[in-house]
N, C-alpha and C positions, 0 to 999 in steps of 0.2 A: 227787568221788572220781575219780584219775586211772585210769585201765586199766594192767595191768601185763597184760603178756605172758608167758607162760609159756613155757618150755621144756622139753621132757622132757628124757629119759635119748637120748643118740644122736638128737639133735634140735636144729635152728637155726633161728632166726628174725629177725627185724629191727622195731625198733620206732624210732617220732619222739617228741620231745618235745612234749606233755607226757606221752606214753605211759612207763613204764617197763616194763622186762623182768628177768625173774627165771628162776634154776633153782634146783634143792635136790636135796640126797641126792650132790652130788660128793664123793665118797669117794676112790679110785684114779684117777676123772674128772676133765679141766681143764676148767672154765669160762673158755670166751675172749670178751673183747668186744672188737669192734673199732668205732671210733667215729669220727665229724667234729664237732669243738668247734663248726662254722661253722654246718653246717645241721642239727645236733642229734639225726642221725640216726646210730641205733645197732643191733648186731648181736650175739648171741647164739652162740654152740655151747657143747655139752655134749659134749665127745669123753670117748670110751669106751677107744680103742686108739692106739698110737702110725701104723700104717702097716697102709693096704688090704690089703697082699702078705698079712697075716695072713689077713684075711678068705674064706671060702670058697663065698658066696652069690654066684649066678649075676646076679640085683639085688643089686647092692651099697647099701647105707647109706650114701653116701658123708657124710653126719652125723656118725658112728659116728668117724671115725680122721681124725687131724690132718691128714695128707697129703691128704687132702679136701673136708675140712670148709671148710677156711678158705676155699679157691679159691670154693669155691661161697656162703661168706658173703659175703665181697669182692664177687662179682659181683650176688647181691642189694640189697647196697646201692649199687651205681653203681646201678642199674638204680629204686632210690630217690631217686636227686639227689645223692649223696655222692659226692667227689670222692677218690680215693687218696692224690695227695701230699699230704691232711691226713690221712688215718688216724693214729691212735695205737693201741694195745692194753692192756690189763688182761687178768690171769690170777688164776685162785685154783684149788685143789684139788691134784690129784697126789699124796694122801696115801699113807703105806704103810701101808694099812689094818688089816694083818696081819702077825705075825710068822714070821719061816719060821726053820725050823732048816738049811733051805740058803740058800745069798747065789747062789741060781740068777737071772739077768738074766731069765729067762722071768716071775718071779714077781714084779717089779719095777715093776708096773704103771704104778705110779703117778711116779715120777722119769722112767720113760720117757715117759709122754705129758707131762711137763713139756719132758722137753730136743726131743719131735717137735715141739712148738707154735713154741717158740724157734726151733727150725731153720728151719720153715715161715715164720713171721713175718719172718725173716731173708732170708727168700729173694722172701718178698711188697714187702721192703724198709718194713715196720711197725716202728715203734719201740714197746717194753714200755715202757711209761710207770710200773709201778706191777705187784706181782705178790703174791701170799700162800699161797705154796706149799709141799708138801712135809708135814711133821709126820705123826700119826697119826689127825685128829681130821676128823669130816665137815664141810662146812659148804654153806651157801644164800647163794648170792649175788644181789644185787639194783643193775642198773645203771641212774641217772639221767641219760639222756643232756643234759637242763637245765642238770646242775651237772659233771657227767661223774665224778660222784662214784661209786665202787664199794663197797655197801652189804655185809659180811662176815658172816654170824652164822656161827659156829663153836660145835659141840658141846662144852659144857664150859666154853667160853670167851668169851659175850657175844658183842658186834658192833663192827664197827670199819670203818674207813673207808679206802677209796684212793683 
C-alpha cells in the first residue's frame, strides 16, 4: 500500500514517487500541483484566496493565497532534488460554489483564485499542463507523480483523469 499525503485546507506539501498526495473538500479552492516528470517529485497546495493583501494576520498562512503559496511550494521541492526548468502544473477546483444575486467580484472566489494561480504560474514561468476548473461542483483530487496522472473525483460527477 503506497502512502498518500494529505493536504488540508490552506496547506502544502511535497511528496515522491511512489508516494502520492491528495486534498478534498476544493470547493472555491484551487488545487495546484507542480511536478518534475524526471525525478518524480511532486507538490501540493490547497489555496484558499487569490492574494495576501487580503489577509489580515500578523503570521501569515502564506499556504492560504496563491501569491504565496506557490513560491514557497517551488522552493520545497528544489530543496527536494527537483529541478525548475522541468516543472509542469495541474489545477482543479475554483468552483463558484454559490449563487449570489449580485455579480460582486468580492463574492467570486472561486474564478479569482483560478486566474491568481495562472497569473502566479506565469510569472514562476510553469507551464499548465492540464486544468479542471470552474463549474459549481466540489471535488478531491489525487496526484500520481509515477504517472503524473491527476486523479478528479467530482461531486455528482465520478472521477476522471488529467
Amino acid at each position: 500500500m503506497n502512502e498518500v499525503i494529505k493536504v488540508g485546507m490552506a496547506d502544502l506539501n511535497v511528496a515522491k514517487s511512489p508516494q502520492k498526495i491528495r486534498t478534498s473538500g476544493l470547493g472555491s479552492c484551487v488545487g495546484v500541483v507542480i511536478y518534475d516528470e524526471v525525478t518524480k517529485i511532486c507538490g501540493m497546495a490547497h489555496i484558499m484566496l487569490p492574494a495576501s493583501s487580503i489577509g489580515k494576520a500578523v503570521s501569515m498562512n502564506k499556504a492560504k493565497y496563491a501569491d504565496t503559496a506557490l513560491d514557497v511550494l517551488v522552493e520545497k521541492l528544489v530543496k527536494q532534488g527537483a529541478k525548475p526548468i522541468r516543472f509542469r502544473a495541474k489545477l482543479a477546483g475554483g468552483s463558484q460554489m454559490f449563487k449570489f444575486t449580485t455579480s460582486s467580484e468580492m463574492m467570486r472566489i472561486g474564478p479569482r483564485n483560478v486566474d491568481a494561480v495562472r497569473e502566479k504560474l506565469k510569472e514562476l514561468r510553469i507551464n499548465i499542463i492540464a486544468e479542471d476548473v470552474g463549474g459549481s461542483s466540489g471535488r478531491t483530487i489525487e496526484f500520481d507523480p509515477e504517472t503524473s496522472k491527476l486523479s478528479i473525483r467530482t461531486v455528482s460527477q465520478g472521477v476522471s483523469e488529467i
